[in-house]
C-alpha positions as a LaTeX table, in Angstrom:
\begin{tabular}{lrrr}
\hline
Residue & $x$ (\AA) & $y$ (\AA) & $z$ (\AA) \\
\hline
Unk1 & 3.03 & $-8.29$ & 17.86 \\
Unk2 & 6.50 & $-9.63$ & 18.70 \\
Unk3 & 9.48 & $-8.75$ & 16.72 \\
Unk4 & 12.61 & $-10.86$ & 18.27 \\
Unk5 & 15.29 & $-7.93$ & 18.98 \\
Unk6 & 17.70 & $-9.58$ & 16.06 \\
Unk7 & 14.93 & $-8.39$ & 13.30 \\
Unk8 & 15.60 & $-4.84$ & 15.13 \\
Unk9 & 19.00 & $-4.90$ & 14.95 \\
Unk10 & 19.17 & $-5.89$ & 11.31 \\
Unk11 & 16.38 & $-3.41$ & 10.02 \\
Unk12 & 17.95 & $-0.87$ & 11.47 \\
Unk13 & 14.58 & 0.31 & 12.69 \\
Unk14 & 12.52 & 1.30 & 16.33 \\
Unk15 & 9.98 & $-1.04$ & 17.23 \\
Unk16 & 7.45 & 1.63 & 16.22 \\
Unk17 & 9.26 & 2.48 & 12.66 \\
Unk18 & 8.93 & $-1.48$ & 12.40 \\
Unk19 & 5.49 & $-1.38$ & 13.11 \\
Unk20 & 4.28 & 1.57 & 10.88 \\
Unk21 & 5.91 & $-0.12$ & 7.52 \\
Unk22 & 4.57 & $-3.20$ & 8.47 \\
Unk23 & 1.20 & $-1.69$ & 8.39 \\
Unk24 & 1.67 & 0.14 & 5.25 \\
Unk25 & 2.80 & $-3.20$ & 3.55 \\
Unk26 & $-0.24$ & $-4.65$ & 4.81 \\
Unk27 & $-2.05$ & $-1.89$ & 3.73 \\
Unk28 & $-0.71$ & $-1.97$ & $-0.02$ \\
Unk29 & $-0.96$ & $-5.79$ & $-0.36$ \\
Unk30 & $-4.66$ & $-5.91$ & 0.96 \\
Unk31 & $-5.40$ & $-2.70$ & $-1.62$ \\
Unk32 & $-3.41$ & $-4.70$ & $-4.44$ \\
Unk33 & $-5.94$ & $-8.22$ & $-4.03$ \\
Unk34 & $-8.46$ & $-5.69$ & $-4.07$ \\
Unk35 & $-9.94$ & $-6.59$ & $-0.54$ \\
Unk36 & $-9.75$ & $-2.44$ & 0.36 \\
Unk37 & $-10.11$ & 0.71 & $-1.16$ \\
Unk38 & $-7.25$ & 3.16 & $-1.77$ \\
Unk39 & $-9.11$ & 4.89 & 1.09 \\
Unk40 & $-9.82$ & 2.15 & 3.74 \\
Unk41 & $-5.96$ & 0.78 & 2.45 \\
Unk42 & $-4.50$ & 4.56 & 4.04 \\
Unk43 & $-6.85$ & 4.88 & 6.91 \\
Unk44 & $-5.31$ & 1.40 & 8.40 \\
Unk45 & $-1.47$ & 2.26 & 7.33 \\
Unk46 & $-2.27$ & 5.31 & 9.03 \\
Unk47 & $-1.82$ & 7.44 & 6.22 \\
Unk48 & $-2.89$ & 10.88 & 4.19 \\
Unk49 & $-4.46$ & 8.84 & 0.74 \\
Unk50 & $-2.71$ & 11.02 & $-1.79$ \\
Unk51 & 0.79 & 9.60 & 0.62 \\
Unk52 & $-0.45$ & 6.25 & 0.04 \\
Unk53 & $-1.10$ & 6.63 & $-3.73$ \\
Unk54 & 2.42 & 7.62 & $-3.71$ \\
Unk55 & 3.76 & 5.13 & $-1.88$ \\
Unk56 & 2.28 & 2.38 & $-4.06$ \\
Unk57 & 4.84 & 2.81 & $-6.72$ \\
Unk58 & 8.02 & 2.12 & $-4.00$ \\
Unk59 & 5.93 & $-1.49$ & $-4.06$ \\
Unk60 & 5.58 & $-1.75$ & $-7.52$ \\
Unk61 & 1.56 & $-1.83$ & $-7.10$ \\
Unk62 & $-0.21$ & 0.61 & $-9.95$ \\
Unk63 & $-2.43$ & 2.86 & $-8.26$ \\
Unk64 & $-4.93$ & 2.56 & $-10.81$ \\
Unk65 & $-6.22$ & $-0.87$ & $-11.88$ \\
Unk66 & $-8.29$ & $-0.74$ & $-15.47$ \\
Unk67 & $-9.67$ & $-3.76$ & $-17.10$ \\
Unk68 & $-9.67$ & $-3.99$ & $-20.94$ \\
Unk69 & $-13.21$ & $-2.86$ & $-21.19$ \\
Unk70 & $-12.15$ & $-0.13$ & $-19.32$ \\
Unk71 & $-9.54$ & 1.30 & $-21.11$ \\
Unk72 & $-11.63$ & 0.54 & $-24.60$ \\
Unk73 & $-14.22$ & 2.39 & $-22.73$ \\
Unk74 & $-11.68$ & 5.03 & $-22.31$ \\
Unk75 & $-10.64$ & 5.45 & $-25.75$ \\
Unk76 & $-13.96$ & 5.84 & $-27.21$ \\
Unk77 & $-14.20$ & 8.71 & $-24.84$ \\
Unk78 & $-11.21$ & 9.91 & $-26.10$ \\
\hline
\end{tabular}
């Protein structure tokens, strides 16, 4: 991928710096549509999967998604 020098400059960032967030965005977004697991999501930002859990919340993604049925599944458990 090409990165014009000026998107450098103003990130403030290495081209490989550049390149490893940009893969960890990618990574989050594709976990948030649901097209990857938490899992598959850290193995292509390159990450431990308890980092990436983390690092969902600096993108405002929840790391766990529950439908209604879940959670009243949940509170009958309860």
């Amino acid at each position: 991928m090409n990165v014009p020098d000026e998107a450098l400059l103003a990130l403030k960032v290495s081209p490989d710096q550049l390149a490893a967030e940009l893969r960890l965005a990618a990574a989050i977004k594709l976990y948030e549509l649901g097209r990857l697991s938490s899992g598959a999501a850290a193995s292509l930002a390159g990450v431990p999967r308890s980092l990436f859990l983390v690092k969902l919340a600096d993108y405002g993604v929840d790391t766990f998604r529950l439908t209604q049925t879940d959670i009243e599944h949940e509170a009958r458990l309860a």
